[in-house]
Structure formats: structure tokens, C-alpha cells
N, C-alpha and C positions, 0 to 999 in steps of 0.2 A: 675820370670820375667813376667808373663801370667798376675798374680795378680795387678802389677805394671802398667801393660801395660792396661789393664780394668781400675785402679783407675785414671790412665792419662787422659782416654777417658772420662770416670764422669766427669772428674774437666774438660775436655774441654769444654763438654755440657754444665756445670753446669756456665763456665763464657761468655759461646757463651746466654744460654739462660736467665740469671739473669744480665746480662751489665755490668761485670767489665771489659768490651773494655779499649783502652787508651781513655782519655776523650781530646776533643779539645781543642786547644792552647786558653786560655782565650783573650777576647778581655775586660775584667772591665781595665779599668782605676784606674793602682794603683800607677802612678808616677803623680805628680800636673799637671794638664791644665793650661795651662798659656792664658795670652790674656786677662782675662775675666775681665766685667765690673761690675762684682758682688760685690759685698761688704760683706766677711766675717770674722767672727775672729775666728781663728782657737778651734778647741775642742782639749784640751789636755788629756793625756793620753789614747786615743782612741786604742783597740784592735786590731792588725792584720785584726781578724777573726767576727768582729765587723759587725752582720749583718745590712745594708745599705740594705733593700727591697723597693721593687713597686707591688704591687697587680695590674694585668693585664690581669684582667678577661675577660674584653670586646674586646679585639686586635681581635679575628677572626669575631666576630660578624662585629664590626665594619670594619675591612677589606671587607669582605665579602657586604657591603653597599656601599662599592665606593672610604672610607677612604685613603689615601695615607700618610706615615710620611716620615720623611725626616731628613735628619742628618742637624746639624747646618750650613754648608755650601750652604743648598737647594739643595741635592741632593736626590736623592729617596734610603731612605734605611732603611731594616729589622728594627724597631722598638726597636727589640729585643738587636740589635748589638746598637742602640745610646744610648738606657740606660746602656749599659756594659758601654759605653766608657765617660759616664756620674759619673760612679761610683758606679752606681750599683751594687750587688754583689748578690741578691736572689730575686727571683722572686714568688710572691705567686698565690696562681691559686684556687676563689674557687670548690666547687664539690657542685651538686645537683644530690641527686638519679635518678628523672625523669621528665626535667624538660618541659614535650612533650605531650600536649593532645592527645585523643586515634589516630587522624587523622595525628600527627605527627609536628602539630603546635608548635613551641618552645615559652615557656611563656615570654623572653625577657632576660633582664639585659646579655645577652651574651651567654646562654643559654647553659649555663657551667657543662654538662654532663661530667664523666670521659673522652672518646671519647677528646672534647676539652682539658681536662686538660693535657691528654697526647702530642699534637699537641704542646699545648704553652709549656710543658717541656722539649721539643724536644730541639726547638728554644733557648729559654734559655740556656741551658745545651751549645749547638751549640756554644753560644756567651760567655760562660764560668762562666755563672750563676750558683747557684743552685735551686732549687723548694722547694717549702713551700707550702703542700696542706692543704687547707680549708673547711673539711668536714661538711657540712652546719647540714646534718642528717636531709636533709627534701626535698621538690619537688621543693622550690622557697628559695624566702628569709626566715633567721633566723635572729631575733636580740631580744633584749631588748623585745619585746613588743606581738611579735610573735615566735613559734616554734611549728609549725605543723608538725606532724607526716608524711613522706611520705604515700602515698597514698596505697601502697602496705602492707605500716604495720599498716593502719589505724584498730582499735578493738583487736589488735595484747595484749594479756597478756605480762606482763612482762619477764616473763623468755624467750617466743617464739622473744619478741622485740629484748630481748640482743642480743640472739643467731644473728639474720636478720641483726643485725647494725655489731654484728661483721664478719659475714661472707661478706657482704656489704663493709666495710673497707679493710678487707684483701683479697676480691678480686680483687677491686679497687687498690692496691698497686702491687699487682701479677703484673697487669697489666703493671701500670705503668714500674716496675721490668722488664718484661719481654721486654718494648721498651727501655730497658736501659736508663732511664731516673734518674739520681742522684739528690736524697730526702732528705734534711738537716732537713726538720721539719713536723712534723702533727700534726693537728688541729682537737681533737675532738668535733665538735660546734661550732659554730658562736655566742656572745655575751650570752652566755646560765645563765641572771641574775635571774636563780630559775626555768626554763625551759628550757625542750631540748626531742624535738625527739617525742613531745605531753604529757612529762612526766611534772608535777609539783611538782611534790616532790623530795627534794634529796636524799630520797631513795629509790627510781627509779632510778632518774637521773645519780645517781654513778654506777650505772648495765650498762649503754648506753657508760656513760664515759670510766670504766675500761673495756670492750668488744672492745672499739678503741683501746684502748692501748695498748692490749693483740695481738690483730691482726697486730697494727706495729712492737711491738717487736721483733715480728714473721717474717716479709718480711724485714722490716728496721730496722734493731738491732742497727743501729749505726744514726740513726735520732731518734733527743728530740720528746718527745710528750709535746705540747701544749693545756692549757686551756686558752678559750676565755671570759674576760668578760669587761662590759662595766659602765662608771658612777661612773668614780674613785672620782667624788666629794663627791659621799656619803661613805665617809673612813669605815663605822660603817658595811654597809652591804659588803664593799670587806672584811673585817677582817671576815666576818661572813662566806661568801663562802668559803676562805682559810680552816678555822675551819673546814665547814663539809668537806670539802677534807679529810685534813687529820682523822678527826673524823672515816670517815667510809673507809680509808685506800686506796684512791683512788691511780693510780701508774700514776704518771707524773710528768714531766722534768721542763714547763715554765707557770710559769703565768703569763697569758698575758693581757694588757688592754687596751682598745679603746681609743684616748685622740683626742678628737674634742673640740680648744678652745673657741670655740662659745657655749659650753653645760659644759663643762667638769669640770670647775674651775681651778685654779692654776695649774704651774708646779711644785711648790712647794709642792701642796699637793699629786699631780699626786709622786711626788722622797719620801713624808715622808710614804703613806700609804701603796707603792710597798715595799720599804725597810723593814717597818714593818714586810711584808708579808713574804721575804728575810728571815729575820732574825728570823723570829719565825719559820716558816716550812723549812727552807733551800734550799729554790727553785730558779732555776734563773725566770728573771723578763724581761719584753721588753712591748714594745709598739707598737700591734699587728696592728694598723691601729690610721692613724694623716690623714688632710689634710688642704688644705687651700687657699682663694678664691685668685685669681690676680688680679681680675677683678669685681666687681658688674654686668656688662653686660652678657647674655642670650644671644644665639650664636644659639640654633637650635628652638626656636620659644614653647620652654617647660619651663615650669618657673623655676628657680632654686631653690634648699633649702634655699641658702643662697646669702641675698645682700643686697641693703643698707637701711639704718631705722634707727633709732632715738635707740632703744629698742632691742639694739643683742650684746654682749661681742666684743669688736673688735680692741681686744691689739696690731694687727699688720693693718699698711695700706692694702688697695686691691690691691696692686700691686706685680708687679715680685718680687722686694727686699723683699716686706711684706713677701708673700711667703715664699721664700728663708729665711728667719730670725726664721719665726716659726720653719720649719725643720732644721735647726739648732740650734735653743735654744732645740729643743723637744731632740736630738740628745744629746746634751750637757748634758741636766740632766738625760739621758738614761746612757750615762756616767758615770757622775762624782756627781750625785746623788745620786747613788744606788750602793750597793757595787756588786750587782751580775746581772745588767744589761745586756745586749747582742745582745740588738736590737732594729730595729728604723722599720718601714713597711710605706709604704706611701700608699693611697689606693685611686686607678684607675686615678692614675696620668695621662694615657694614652685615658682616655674615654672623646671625643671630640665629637663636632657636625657633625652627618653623610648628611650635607651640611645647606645650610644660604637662601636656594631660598624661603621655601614655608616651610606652616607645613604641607600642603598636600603631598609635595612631600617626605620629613622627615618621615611621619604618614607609608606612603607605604612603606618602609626600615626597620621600627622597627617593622613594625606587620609581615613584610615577614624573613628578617635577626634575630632579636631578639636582635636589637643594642639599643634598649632603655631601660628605665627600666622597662617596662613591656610590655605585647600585651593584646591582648582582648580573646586571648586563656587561659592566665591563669586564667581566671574567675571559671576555672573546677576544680581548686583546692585554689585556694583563689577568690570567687564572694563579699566578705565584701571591702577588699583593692586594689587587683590589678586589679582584674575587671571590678572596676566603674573606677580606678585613671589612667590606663596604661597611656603609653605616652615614650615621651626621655629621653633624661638623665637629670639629676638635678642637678648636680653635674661639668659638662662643663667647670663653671668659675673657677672653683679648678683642672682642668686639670694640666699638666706641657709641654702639648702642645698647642699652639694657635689653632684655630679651621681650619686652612689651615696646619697642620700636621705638621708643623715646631715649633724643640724644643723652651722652653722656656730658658733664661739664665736661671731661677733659677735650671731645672733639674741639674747644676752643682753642686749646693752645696753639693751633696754626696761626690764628690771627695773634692772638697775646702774645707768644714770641716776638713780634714783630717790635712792639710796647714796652712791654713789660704789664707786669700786672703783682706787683707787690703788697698784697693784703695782709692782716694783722697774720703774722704765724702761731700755726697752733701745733700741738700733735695729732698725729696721722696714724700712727700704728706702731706698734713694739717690736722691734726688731728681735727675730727668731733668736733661740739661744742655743747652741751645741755642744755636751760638753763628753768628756771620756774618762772614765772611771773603773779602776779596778775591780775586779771581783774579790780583792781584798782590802781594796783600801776603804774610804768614806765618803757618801755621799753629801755633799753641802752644795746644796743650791743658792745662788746669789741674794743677797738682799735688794737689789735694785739691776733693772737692765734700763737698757735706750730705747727712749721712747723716739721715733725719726719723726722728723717735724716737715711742717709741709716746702717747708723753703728746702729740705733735703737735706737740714744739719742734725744733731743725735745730743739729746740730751738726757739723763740718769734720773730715771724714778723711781719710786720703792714700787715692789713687787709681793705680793701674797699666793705661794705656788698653793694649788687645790692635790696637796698630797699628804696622805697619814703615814705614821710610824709603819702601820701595815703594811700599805703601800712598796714602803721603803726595803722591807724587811722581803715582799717577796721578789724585790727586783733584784737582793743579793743571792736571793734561793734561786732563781731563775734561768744563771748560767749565762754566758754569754748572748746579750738580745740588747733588743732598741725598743727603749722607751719615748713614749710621748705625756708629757707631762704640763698639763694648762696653768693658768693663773688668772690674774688679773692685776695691772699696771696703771694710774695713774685714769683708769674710766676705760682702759682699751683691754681685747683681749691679750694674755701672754702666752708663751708656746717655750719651750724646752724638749732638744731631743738632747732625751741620756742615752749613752753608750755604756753597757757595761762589758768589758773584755778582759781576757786575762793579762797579766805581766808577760809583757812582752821582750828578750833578751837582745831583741834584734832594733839598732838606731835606725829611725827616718825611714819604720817600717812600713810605711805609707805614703812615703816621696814627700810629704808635707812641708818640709825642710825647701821645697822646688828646685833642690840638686841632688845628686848620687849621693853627698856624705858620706859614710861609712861603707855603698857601695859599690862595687866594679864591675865594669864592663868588658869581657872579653870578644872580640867580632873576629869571628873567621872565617866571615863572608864578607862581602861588598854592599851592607843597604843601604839605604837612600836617606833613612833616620833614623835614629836609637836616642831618646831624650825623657828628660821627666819633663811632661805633661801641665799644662793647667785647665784641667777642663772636669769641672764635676759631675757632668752628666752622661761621661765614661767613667767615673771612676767608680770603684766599690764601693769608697768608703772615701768623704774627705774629698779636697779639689786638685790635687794632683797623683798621676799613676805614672810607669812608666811606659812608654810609647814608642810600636815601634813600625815602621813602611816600608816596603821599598818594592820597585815594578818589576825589575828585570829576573827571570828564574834563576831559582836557588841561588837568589844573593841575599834570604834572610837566612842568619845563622850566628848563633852568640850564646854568649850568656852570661846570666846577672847574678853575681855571689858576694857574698859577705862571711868574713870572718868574726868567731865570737870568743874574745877568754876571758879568764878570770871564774867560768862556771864552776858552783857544788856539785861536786859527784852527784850522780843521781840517772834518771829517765826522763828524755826529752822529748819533744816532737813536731817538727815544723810542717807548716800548713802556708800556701800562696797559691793564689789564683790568676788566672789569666781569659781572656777573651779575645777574639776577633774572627778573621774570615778570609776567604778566600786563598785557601792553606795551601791545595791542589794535598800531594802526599808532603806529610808530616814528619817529626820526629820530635817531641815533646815532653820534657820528664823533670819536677821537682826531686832532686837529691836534696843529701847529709852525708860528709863526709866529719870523721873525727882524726884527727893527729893526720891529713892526706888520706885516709882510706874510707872509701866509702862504704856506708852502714845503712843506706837506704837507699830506695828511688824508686817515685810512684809516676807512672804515663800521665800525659796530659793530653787535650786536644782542642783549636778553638773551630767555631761551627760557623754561627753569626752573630752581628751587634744584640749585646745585652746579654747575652747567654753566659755567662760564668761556669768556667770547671776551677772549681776546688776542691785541693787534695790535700793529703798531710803525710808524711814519711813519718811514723811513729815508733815506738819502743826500739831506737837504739840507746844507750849507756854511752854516758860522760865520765873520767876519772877526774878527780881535782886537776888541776891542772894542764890538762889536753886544751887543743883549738878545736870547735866547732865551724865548718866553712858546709854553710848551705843556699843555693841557688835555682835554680831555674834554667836548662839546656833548652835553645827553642833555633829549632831546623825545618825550614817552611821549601817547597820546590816552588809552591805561587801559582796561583792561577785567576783568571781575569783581570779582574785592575788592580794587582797585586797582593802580597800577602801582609797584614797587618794586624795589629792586635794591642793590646793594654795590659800590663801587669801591673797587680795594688796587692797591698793587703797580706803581707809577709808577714808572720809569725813561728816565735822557738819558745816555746812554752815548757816547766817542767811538767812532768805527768808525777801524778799523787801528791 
């Protein structure tokens, strides 16, 4: 009895101190919302246990600034409690080791130390959520492009890193554990595409990975471990991270990956390369982080990633419904694309502008709270990016709250997915118009564009463009440039970007065609990719460029040419541009060769993403008759995580 009577007292300790409390009466919304003016159609066969998440990283920061939310009736309430009753069901929260200069300055984005993460899991938990933590395994941001070492394990050898990342992990869970906070998922890394923790290899990389996983299994035996990674367009290199996983026997649950439709490509290819992944290494699959703009408008006086332009992927309107249509299409092929799907995450649905007066007054909020995405204190551990760039949020118009703290309809669609919610359809917005036009030809604008209707189908209205002969007249004077040109459609606003360019001599001078067509690829190295592209938010001009990668030194090396006959004697002039990064020493040069001999050739060089060098090889002479073969020579030695870059936007123009 003595013995019995001690093992009672353990187990009382043991569920007073580890939180298997009764957990509170859930408030998710799991029976339909009625009322609503949404328009969706329902996802069939959706799961019970089907995680419906919101990354809500920034809620105390922003609190903490002035922020106020409010349930759909306008009344002021827990944030936490309207996304349950939205339909919510997990709440993710990320983690940074330290994200606090020595004087105790918080670097920004929410300044999401364990500390916070336990606060927001509370809340959650409270409202009948569960937590999904995202351990960044660094002092600030981690993504795609960046994964710096925390600062404590900067110079740290491998084996002492493991050891620190897993003690780190599994103290951080204790933690959690110990405020009884209920953990459905962990995240080791944040988009970790070849790096993580300052490691670049993945044999390293898988020491940092499997040290996380080893310490959840340990606190949280009954939450999945997750890997994060991002850029499911390129199918070639997610099959290739699966690979080394498994290759060097990594131990976890989900693979997870980032789908932002403005970068990401298809949801099609998003359902065929996850299943792939599914099916080869037997893992579940989810979609760690989506989101998506309502609005093109800028709300706290910091510019956002994403708005409107001629030159950005933008399948759904800016609006609530557009919204709402994405996270449920993304939802649906989480679904019913994948056989071992499991989840949907929406990320910082909740991160609005900490007010609309001033960016002075804004400026003061985020460098004191940590509600923007960065302050001027992280310069101590990132001085290249967030240093010079800090500032708000960027991200505001992809909220699922308006910037007065009052939900959006579309935050429903988590529940209404489940339903359906098929309301009378109307039109929603006019789809963007793009068109391209000679400097010698003639402008005619449409009589009618598509009006996209809230069910997501596309139907033809008349149009009235707000343009004069004038107008018209100095766009031909103007020379090569982009116009933007309004209307009005059917009661909604209309949008046209003209292009006006010269006659172009050269086919699929813009990859638009989404193949070489007319031209060739020479390689006289070994890279890893040379392809046309579909991604518009690299390209120049138009949705596909060509694209080129590869890791190993001085194995980029090639070049892209095209032949031209049939030209009038006369003067010519070719013009292509190129971008990219991490060159190490170069060799870069736009030629013109006529009849095999060449007659031009201007240097080239690429720096970093976005930066464009454009050149043009000009005043050689064509005779009737001759070939014209102009290209692009591009010789990269490579340095850091290899040498890469984009070529668009090829032009043989005559001159006079």
C-alpha cells in the first residue's frame, strides 16, 4: 500500500507538472456558420482531424502597440476566440533563440522568443486550438535565402551545434510542457532549402534536423515532427531534399511546403510533387504556410511585398472572395490531391497595421513593440538585410483582418469549406488585361473583358477604357514604355497594362512560348539546370524567362543563341538582359555575329535578385541575305549556394 500510495503521488506530480489538466471546452466552430455572404463550394471528403491553421506570430506584439480585434459583430474580443469560431483549429507560433540585442531591444516581426510562444499557446489552447511550433533555429528570420546560425552557436563545430540545437529544442518543449500547453506539431526549421542553423550541407544539416526530433519525441511523443521547405515549383530539387532525408535516415513525420501563388506555380504541381514525395518515402504532406492579398492597398505607410502590376501571377482577384477562393482551392488540393495530406496553415492572417496616422507614429511602435517586420536593433545580428530594410509589416493586405481589427468574411472559409456555402453568384472583379503593341502598329483596346465571378468562373462584359485620342497619340510618341490604362466594366473598376515595343525580329523572345522554340542551347559545362522558366515574379517581362542553377564551381557555362534570315539590308541592334547572383568570378557577354562572324559583343554581369543588366550590341549591318545569330555567352566560377540567374527579354530591332 506505501508503494501504491508514492506511485499515486508521481503520477499526481507528474500530470500537475507536464498539463494533462482537463483541457477547455473548445470554442472552433465545428457545426456550419450560417448568414454568410461568402461564396464557397464545398471540399469533399475533408477529415475530421483536418488541420485548418493561422500562424499568429505577431498577436502580442501587435497588441502590445495599441492593436484591438474584434469579433464579426464589432465587439472587442480575444483574437484567439474569433479564429476558433471561424474555424480554426491549430495555431502556429514561430520560435527564435534570441531575438533581443545585448541592451534588450527586440529585433521585430513579433519578437517571438519561447516566452511569447508560450503566452500565444496558452490563448489558443484556452479557445480550444492546438499549437504548432516553428523553430526558426536562428536569432531572426529563416527562409529560402537566409539561415543564420544563432548567435550563441555562431563558430560552434558540428557535433557541439547538435548537441545546443537539441538541448535548445527540448528545453523549449519542457517549457512549453510545463505551462501545459497541448503541441500537435514541431517544426524543425523554417523553409531549410539546403540550409539551416548556418549549416549548408546536408550532412550537417541532418545532425541539426534529427537532434530536433530526438528532443520532441522525448517531451512530445505524441506530436508529428515537421520539415519545412519552400519552392514546390521546382519539383527536381523537392524530390531531391526527400531523397537526402531519407538517404541519411532522417526521423520525421511531415513534409511540409510553403505555397505562395504569386511565386510558387500551380496547384497542380504543388498535389503532383507532394504525392510524389507521399508515395516514395511514405510521409504525410501539408502546406506549412499559403496566403493571399484582399486588397492591393498599403494600410500602415510600409510598402507591401505584394500589389498591383502588370508583371506578378494573380489567379485570384484582390479581394475578400479572391482570398477566400485561394484558401480554399489550396485546401481542396491538400485534400483531395494527395493521398496523405493533413493540412492547410495560413500565415499571419492576423498581422495588420499598428495604426493609419503617420509612419512616424507607426515607426515609434515597431522599433519599441517589435510589431513590424523588423527594427533597427536587429542590424546586430543581420546588418546586410534587416538593418538597412526594417520597417512594418509587408504583408497587411494579405491580413484576414481589416486594419481596424475587425474580421474579414473570408476568415470563414475554414468552417465553410467544410459545408459548402453556395450563395447567389455575382461578379467580383475584372480581370487584369495585358496586352503588346507595336510602336508601329495600332492600338485597339477590347470591347468587353471578364468580369471573375465569385464562384471563380469568368464571364465577358462590356468595357468603357478612360482614354483619349491624345492619350493614344502620346503613347505612340513615347517610345518604348508601359502603360496603365483604367475603365470601368459592368459597376467594377477595369485595368489594362499596354505595352508598347518595337518589332521584334527574334521568335519566343520572351520564352512565352514555355519552350526554346527557335532557340539553342549550347552547355560546355555541367549545371544542374538550363530551362525556360514559369515564374513571373522573376521574369522581366511576361511569365516565363530562361533559368539557369547549378552548385558545384565552374559548372555554369553555355550559351543561348538564335538564328535570324530572311532580314532587309539595313542596321540592327540586339538588346537582352539577364539577372542573378552569387557569380563568384564571371564571364558574361551579349554578342551578334553576321554570316558566323562576329560584329558585336557587349559585357554583361549579374549582382543580386531583381537587379537587371541590360545591354544592346548596336550599329552592325545586315546585307539582304546574310544570317543573323545573336545570343548570350554566360560563365559563372559560383560562389555560396551556387551560381544562378534568369535571362528574358531578347530583342533585333532595326535602327532608323
Amino acid at each position: 500500500m506505501k508503494y501504491l500510495c508514492v506511485s499515486l503521488a508521481l503520477l499526481m506530480m507528474l500530470l500537475t507538472a507536464f498539463g494533462c489538466s482537463k483541457k477547455p471546452e473548445s470554442k472552433v466552430a465545428f457545426d456550419k456558420i450560417e448568414g454568410s455572404s461568402l461564396f464557397v463550394k464545398k471540399v469533399e471528403n475533408m477529415a475530421d482531424d483536418f488541420i485548418l491553421g493561422m500562424d499568429a506570430s505577431a498577436v502580442i506584439a501587435e497588441e502590445n502597440s495599441g492593436v484591438k480585434y474584434y469579433d464579426f459583430e464589432g465587439n472587442e474580443q480575444d483574437v484567439f476566440v474569433t479564429l476558433a469560431q471561424s474555424g480554426v483549429n491549430t495555431i502556429r507560433v514561430r520560435v527564435w533563440n534570441d531575438p533581443f540585442d545585448p541592451q534588450g531591444h527586440g529585433f521585430g516581426g513579433g519578437n517571438n522568443d519561447i516566452d511569447t510562444a508560450i503566452a500565444i499557446g496558452k490563448r489558443a489552447n484556452a479557445a480550444g486550438m492546438r499549437l504548432l511550433v516553428d523553430f526558426h533555429l536562428s536569432d531572426f528570420w529563416a527562409d529560402p535565402g537566409k539561415q543564420m546560425a544563432p548567435r550563441a552557436w555562431k563558430d560552434m563545430p558540428i557535433d557541439v551545434k547538435t548537441m545546443a540545437a537539441y538541448e535548445y529544442v527540448r528545453d523549449c518543449l519542457l517549457k512549453l510542457k510545463k505551462n501545459h500547453i497541448d503541441v500537435c506539431m514541431v517544426q524543425i526549421g523554417n523553409e531549410t532549402n539546403g540550409s539551416l542553423a548556418g549549416e549548408t550541407t546536408w550532412f550537417n544539416m541532418r545532425y541539426i534536423m534529427s537532434a530536433g526530433s530526438v528532443a520532441v519525441r522525448e517531451v512530445y511523443p505524441d506530436a508529428l515532427v515537421a520539415l519545412h521547405f519552400a519552392n514546390p515549383e521546382n519539383a527536381d530539387n523537392y524530390m531531391n531534399y526527400a531523397k537526402k532525408l531519407a538517404d541519411y535516415e532522417v526521423d520525421y513525420d511531415v513534409f511540409a511546403s510553403s505555397y505562395y501563388p504569386y511565386w510558387h506555380g500551380t496547384l497542380e504541381n504543388l498535389a503532383n510533387v507532394l504525392d510524389s514525395i507521399s508515395d516514395t518515402y511514405g510521409k504525410k504532406v501539408m502546406v506549412m504556410e499559403t496566403s493571399y492579398a484582399y486588397t492591393a492597398e498599403d494600410t500602415d505607410f510600409f510598402g507591401n511585398t505584394i500589389g498591383d502590376g502588370g508583371n506578378i501571377v494573380k489567379p485570384y482577384p484582390f479581394t475578400v472572395q479572391g482570398q477566400a477562393n485561394l484558401v480554399r482551392d489550396v485546401i481542396d488540393t491538400v485534400v483531395n490531391g494527395m493521398k496523405n495530406g493533413i493540412g492547410v496553415v495560413y500565415w499571419e492572417g492576423t498581422w495588420i497595421s499598428v495604426g493609419q496616422n503617420s509612419w512616424d507614429e507607426n515607426h515609434e511602435l515597431w522599433e519599441k513593440y517589435g510589431s513590424g517586420w523588423a527594427t533597427s536593433y536587429a542590424s546586430v545580428y543581420d546588418p546586410v538585410d534587416a538593418g538597412k530594410y526594417y520597417g512594418g509589416c509587408a504583408v497587411d493586405n494579405q491580413a484576414m483582418f481589416g486594419p481596424d481589427g475587425r474580421p474579414l468574411e473570408s476568415l470563414r472559409v475554414f468552417n465553410l469549406a467544410r459545408y459548402g456555402n453556395e450563395v447567389e453568384v455575382k461578379a467580383d472583379a475584372i480581370e487584369d488585361l495585358t496586352l503588346y503593341i507595336d510602336l508601329n502598329g495600332t492600338i485597339v483596346l477590347p470591347d468587353s473583358v471578364n468580369a471573375i465571378m465569385t464562384d471563380d468562373s469568368r464571364q465577358p462584359v462590356p468595357v468603357v477604357w478612360n482614354v483619349t485620342d491624345a492619350d493614344l497619340e502620346k503613347m505612340y510618341s513615347g517610345g518604348v514604355n508601359t502603360y496603365e490604362i483604367t475603365g470601368e466594366a459592368g459597376g467594377l473598376p477595369a485595368k489594362c497594362y499596354l505595352n508598347m515595343i518595337e518589332y521584334n525580329f527574334l521568335e519566343n523572345y520572351s520564352f512565352e512560348d514555355g519552350e526554346l522554340g527557335a532557340w539553342r542551347v549550347a552547355e560546355r559545362g555541367n549545371a544542374d539546370q538550363i530551362y525556360v522558366e514559369s515564374k513571373p515574379t522573376d521574369s522581366k517581362t511576361g511569365e516565363y524567362h530562361m533559368h539557369f542553377w547549378s552548385a558545384a564551381k565552374n559548372s555554369v557555362d553555355f550559351s543561348l543563341e538564335q538564328d535570324v534570315e530572311g532580314l532587309e539590308a539595313g542596321e540592327y541592334k540586339f538588346t537582352i538582359s539577364i539577372m542573378g547572383g552569387d557569380g563568384g568570378e564571371t564571364e558574361i557577354y551579349a554578342y551578334a555575329l553576321v554570316d558566323g562572324v562576329e560584329v558585336g559583343r557587349q559585357p554583361m554581369k549579374i549582382t543580386y535578385y531583381g537587379e537587371w543588366d541590360t545591354v544592346t550590341v548596336g550599329g552592325f549591318f545586315v546585307e539582304k541575305g546574310q544570317t543573323v545569330t545573336v545570343g548570350i555567352s554566360v560563365k559563372c566560377e559560383g560562389a555560396g549556394n551556387g551560381a544562378w540567374g534568369k535571362i528574358d527579354d531578347a530583342m533585333l530591332n532595326s535602327v532608323g
